[in-house]
C-alpha positions as CSV (number, residue, x, y, z in Angstrom):
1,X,86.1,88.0,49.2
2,X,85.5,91.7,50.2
3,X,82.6,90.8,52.4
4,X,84.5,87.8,54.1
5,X,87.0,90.6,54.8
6,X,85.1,92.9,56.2
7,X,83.3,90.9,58.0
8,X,86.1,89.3,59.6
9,X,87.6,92.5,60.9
10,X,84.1,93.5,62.0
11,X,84.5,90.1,64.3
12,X,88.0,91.0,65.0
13,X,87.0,94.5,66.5
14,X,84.1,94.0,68.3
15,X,85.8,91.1,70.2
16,X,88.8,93.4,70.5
17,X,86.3,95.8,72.3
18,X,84.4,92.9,74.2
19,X,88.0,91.7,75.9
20,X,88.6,95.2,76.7
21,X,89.2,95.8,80.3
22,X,86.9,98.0,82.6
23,X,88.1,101.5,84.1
24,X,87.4,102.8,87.7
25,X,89.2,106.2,86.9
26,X,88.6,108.1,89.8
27,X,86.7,108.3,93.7
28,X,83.5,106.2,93.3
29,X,84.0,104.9,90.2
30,X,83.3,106.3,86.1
31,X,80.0,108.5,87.2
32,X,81.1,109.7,90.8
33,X,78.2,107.6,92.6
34,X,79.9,104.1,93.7
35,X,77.7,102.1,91.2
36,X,78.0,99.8,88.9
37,X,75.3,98.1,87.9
38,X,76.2,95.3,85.5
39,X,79.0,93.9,87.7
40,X,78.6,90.6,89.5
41,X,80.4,90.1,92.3
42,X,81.0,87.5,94.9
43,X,79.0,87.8,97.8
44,X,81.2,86.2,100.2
45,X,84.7,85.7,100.8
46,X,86.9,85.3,103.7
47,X,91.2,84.8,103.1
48,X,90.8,82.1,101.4
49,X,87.6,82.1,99.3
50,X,86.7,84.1,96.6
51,X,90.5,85.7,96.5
52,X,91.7,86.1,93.4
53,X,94.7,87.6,94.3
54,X,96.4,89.6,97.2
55,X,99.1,91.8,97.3
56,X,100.9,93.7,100.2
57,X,101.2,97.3,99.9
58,X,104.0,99.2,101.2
59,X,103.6,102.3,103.5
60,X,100.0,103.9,104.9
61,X,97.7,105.3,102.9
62,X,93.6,105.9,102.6
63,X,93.6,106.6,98.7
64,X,91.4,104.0,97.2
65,X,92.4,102.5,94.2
66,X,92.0,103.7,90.1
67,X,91.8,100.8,87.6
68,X,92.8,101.7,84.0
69,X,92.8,98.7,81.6
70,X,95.2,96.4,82.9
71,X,96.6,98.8,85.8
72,X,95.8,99.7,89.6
73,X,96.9,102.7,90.7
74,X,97.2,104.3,94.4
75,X,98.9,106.9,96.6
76,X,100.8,105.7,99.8
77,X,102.9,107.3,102.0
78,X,106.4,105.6,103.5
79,X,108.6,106.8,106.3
80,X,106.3,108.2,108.7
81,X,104.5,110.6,105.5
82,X,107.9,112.0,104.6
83,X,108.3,110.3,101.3
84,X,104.6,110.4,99.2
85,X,105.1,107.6,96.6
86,X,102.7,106.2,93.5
87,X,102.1,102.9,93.1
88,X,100.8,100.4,90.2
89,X,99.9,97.2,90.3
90,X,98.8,95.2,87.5
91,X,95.7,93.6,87.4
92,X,97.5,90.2,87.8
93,X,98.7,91.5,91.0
94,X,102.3,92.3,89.8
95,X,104.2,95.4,91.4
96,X,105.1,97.3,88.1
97,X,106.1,100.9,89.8
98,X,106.5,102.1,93.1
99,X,107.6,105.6,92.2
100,X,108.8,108.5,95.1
101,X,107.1,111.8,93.7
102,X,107.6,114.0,96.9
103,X,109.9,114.0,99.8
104,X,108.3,116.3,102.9
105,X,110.5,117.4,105.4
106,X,108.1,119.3,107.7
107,X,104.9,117.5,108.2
108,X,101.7,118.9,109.6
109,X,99.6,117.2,112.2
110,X,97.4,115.1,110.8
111,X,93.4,113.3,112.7
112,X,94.4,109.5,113.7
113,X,91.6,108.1,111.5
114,X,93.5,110.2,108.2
115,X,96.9,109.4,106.2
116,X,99.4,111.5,104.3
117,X,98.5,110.0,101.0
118,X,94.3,109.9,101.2
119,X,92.9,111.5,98.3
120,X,92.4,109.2,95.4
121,X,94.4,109.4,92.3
122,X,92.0,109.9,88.9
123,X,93.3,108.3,85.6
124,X,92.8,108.6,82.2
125,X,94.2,106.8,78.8
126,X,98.1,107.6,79.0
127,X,98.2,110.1,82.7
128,X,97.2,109.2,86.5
129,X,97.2,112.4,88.1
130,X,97.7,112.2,92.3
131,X,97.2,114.9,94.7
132,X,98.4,115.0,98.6
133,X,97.0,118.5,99.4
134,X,99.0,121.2,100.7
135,X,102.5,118.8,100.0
136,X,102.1,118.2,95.9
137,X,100.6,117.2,93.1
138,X,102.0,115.5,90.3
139,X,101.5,113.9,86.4
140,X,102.4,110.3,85.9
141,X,102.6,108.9,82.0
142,X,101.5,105.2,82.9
143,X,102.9,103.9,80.2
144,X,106.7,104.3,81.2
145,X,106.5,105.7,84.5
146,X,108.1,109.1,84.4
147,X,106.7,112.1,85.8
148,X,105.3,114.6,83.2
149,X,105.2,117.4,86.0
150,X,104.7,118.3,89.9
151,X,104.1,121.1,91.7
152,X,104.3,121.8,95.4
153,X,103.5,125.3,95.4
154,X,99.5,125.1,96.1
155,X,100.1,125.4,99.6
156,X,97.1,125.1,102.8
157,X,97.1,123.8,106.0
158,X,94.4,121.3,106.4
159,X,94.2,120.6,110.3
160,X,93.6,117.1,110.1
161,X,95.5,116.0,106.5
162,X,94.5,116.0,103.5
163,X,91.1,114.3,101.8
164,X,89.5,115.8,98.6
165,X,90.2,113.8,95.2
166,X,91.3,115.1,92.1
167,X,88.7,115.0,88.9
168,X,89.5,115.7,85.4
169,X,87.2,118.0,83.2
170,X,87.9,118.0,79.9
171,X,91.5,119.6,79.5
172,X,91.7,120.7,83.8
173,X,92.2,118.8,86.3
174,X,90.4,120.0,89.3
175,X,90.5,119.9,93.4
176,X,89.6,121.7,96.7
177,X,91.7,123.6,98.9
178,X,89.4,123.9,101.8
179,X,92.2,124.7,104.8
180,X,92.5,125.9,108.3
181,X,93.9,129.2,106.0
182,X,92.6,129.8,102.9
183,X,89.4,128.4,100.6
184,X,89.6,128.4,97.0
185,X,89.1,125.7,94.1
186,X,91.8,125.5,91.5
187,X,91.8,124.2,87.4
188,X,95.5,123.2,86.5
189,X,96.3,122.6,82.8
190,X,96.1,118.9,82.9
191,X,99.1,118.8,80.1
192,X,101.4,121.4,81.9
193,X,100.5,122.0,85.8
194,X,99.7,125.7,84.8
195,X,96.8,127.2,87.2
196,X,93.8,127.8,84.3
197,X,91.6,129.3,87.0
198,X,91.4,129.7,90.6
199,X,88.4,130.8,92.6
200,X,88.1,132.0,96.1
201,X,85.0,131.0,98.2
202,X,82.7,133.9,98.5
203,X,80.5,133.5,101.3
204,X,82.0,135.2,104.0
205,X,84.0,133.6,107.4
206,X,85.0,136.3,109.0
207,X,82.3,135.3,112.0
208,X,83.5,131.5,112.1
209,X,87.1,130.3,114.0
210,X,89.7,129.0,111.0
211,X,88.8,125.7,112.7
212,X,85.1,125.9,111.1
213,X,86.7,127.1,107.8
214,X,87.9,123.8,106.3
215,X,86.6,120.4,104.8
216,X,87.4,117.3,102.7
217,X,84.5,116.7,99.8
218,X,85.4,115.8,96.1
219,X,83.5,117.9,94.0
220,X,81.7,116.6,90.9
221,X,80.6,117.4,87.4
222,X,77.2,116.8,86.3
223,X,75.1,118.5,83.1
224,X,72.1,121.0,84.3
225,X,69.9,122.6,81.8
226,X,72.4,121.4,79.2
227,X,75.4,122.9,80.9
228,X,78.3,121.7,82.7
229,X,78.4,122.4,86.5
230,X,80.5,121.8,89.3
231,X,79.0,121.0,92.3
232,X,81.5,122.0,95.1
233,X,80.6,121.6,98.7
234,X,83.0,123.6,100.9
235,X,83.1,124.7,104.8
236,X,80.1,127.1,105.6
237,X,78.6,126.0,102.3
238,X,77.9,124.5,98.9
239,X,78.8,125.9,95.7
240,X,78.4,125.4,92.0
241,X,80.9,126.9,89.6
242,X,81.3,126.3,85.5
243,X,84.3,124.2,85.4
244,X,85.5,125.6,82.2
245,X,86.1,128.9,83.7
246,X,85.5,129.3,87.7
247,X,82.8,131.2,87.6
248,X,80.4,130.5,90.5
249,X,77.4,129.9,89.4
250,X,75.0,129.8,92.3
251,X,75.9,129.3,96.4
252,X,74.1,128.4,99.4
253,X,75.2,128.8,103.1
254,X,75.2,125.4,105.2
255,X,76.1,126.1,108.8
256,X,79.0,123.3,109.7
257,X,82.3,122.5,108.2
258,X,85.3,119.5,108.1
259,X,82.6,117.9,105.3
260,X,83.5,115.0,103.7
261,X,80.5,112.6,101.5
262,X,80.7,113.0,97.9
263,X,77.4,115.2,96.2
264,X,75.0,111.9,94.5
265,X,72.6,113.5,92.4
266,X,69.0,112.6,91.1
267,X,67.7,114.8,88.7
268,X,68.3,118.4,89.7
269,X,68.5,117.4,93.2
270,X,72.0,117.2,94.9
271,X,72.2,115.3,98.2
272,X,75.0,116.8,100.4
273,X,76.3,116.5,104.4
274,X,77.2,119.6,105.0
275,X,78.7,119.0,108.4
276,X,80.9,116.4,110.2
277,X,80.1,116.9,113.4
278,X,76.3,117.3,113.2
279,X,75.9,115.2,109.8
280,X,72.6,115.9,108.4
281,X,71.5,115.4,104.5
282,X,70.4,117.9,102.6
283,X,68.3,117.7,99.3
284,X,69.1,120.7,96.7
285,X,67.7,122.0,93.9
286,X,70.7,122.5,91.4
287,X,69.0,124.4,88.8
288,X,68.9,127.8,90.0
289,X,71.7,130.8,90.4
290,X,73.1,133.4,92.6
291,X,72.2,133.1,96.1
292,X,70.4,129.9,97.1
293,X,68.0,129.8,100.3
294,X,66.2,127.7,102.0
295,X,63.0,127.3,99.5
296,X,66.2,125.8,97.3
297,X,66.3,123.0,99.8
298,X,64.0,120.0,99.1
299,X,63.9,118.3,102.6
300,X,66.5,117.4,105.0
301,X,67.1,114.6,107.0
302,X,69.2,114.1,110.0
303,X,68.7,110.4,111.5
304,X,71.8,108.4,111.6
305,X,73.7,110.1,108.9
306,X,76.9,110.2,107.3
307,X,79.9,112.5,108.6
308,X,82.6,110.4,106.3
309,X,80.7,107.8,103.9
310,X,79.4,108.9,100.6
311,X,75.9,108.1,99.8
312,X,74.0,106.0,97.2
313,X,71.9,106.6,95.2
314,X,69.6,103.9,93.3
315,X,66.1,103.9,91.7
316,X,64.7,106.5,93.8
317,X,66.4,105.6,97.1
318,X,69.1,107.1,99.3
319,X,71.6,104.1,101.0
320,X,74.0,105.2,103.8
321,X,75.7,104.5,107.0
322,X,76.7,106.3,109.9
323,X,80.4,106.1,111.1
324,X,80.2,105.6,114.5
325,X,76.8,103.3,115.3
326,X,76.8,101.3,112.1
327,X,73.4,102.4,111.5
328,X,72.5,101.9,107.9
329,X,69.2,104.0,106.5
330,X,67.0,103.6,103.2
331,X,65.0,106.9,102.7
332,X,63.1,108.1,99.8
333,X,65.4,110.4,97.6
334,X,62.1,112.6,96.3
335,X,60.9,112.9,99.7
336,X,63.4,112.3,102.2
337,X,60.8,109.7,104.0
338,X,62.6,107.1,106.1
339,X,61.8,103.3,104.3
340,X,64.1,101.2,106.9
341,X,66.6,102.0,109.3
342,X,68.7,98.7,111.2
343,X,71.9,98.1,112.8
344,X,74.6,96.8,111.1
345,X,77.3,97.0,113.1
346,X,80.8,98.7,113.1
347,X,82.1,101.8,112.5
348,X,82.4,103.2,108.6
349,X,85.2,105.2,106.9
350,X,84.7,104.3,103.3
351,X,82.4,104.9,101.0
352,X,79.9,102.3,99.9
353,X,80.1,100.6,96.4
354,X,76.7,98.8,94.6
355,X,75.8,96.4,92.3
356,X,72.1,96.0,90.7
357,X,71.3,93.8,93.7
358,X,73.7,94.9,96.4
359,X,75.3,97.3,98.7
360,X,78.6,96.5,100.1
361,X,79.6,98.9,102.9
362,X,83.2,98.1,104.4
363,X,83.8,99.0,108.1
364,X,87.1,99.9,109.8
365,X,87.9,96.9,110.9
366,X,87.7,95.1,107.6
367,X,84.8,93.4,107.7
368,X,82.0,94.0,104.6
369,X,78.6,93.7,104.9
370,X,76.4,92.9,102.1
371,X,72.3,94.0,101.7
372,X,70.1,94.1,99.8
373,X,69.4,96.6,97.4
374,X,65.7,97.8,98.0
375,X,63.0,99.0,100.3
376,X,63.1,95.3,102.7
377,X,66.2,95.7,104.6
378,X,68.2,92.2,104.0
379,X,71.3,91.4,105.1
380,X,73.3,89.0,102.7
381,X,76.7,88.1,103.9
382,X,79.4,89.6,106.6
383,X,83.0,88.9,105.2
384,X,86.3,89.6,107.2
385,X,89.5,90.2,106.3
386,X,92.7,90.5,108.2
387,X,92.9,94.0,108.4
388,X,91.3,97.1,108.4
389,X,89.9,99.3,105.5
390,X,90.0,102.9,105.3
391,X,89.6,103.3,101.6
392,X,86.6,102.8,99.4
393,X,86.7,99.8,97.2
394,X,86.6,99.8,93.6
395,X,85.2,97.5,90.9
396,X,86.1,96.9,87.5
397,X,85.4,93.3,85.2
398,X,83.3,91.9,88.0
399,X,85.8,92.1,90.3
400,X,85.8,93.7,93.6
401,X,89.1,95.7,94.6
402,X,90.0,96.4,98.4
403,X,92.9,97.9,100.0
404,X,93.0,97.5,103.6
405,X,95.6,99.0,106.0
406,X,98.0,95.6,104.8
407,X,97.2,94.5,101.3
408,X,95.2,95.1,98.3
409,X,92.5,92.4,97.6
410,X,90.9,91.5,94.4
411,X,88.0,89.3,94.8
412,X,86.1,87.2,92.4
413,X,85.2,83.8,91.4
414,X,88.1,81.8,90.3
């Protein structure tokens, strides 16, 4: 009787943990890289096929969306950007908050291809966190709505809007403050608001306009030599700090500035874009400290690359588009040795999400295409939608989740 017991709540749990939904908790997904590798996901789909459900959203806004369990979370901003709202869908589709966190009188000038409410929320079990840069930053309990805290005292000017992501670490929740004005990284209590630690970029910009002082990148968190570090690209530069305490750890100078790609990592090689306007790729060696030079640096690569759209980064090989041709590029990550370069077509905002098989990069104008993961360049599918995309899908329960300028979309097979 004991055994039947047992073994019935052993059944009980592990289907318990089996039904479980999937999380996409923050910009590019659970491990910062736009993968997910066990997910299968429709390879084409139009309006009508392949929809599982679509929902308007209200106001403009570039944040992608955060999936935790049986929510969907993003930032949007109503009323021309004066009112900064959250909102949460449920993964049926259902509107279950729609909740005004800020209220901005004086807005700054912002790029035409940017919103008021761009950065990507991160969540965790119990707390979505959002940040809208210079005009607040705020705790949401998920459960019942209310707002834990805010803060709108962590004041920049970004030039063009705001654009880096939030990202929790352990008991901190962490972001860039890369402005026209000043440059530092800040750690809030992720509990109370409270500044834990805030650190000033060191390399000095005295000899560059304010212009060249800014930029958009989420930073990441990956283990090096057994340690946490924080990779943090910045304007002039990349750093790495310990996130537990600020300290910078190593630095290297990067002529160019306004960057935006996310860091991919293989190894203890990062791959960043430094610049926006003259996007190139540089391969770093993570693993050593103080002052980084050039012998730090791998191999760069500067065909067709990235000012906006994060890289991937799959069994060896670097995947990325460039905004403005629509040129997509394979290249050895060891080497930085060009395997295929074709043209896709469109011009690319968002970051590019993959499966085992596939890449699925989503231009402007709303249309996706689909290749083939790999060193033979393949095109799968093209799929339209009505609108345009500006922010990088998610995926969660072999789903795919897009918000374009009109709706959010949750594709599938029915």
């Amino acid at each position: 009787m004991q055994f039947r017991m047992t073994l019935a709540f052993f059944t009980l749990a592990t289907l318990t943990t089996s039904i479980q939904a999937e999380n996409w908790p923050r910009f590019r997904g659970p491990n910062a890289d736009g993968l997910h590798t066990s997910a299968k996901l429709p390879t084409q789909w139009n309006e009508e096929e392949n929809v599982v459900w679509k929902v308007a959203t209200p106001g403009k806004g570039h944040s992608s969306p955060v999936i935790w369990n049986d929510q969907i979370w993003m930032g949007t901003a109503l009323k021309e950007g004066h009112d900064l709202h959250a909102i949460c869908f449920r993964r049926d589709g259902k509107l279950l908050h729609n909740l005004k966190l800020f209220h901005i009188e004086k807005l700054e000038a912002s790029n035409a291809l940017n919103s008021f409410a761009s950065p990507t929320p991160v969540i965790e079990e119990g707390t979505v966190y959002l940040y809208f840069g210079t005009y607040g930053v705020a705790a949401i309990d998920t459960t019942s709505g209310k707002i834990k805290w805010r803060r709108q005292d962590i004041r920049l000017n970004h030039q063009e809007g705001p654009g880096s992501s939030p990202i929790l670490h352990k008991d901190l929740l962490i972001f860039h403050c890369d402005g026209y004005d000043v440059q530092h990284i800040t750690a809030l209590n992720k509990s109370t608001g409270n500044t834990v630690w805030e650190t000033t970029r060191s390399l000095d910009l005295s000899g560059v306009g304010n212009h060249a002082r800014k930029a958009f990148v989420t930073p990441v968190v990956r283990k090096v030599n057994g340690k946490d570090l924080l990779v943090s690209p910045a304007a002039q530069g990349c750093y790495a700090y310990d996130p537990n305490t600020g300290k910078e750890i190593w630095r290297i100078a990067c002529e160019g500035f306004s960057a935006v790609p996310q860091p991919v990592f293989s190894g203890n090689l990062v791959y960043i874009v430094p610049d926006f306007g003259r996007p190139e790729i540089w391969a770093v060696d993570i693993s050593g400290e103080g002052v980084l030079t050039e012998k730090d640096v791998k191999w760069k690569y500067s065909t067709a690359c990235p000012s906006t759209p994060s890289l991937i980064h799959k069994d060896g090989l670097l995947y990325f588009v460039a905004d403005k041709t629509g040129v997509a590029s394979c290249i050895n990550a060891e080497t930085g040795e060009l395997v295929w370069r074709e043209r896709i077509g469109g011009s690319f905002s968002t970051s590019p999400v993959a499966t085992k098989d596939h890449i699925y990069f989503l231009d402007r104008n709303g249309t996706t295409t689909v290749v083939s993961i790999g060193s033979k360049f393949n095109v799968v599918s093209r799929n339209t939608l009505s609108a345009g995309c500006m922010a990088s899908p998610a995926i969660a329960d072999n789903q795919l989740f897009v918000r374009t300028a009109t709706h959010l979309y949750c594709l599938g097979t029915k």
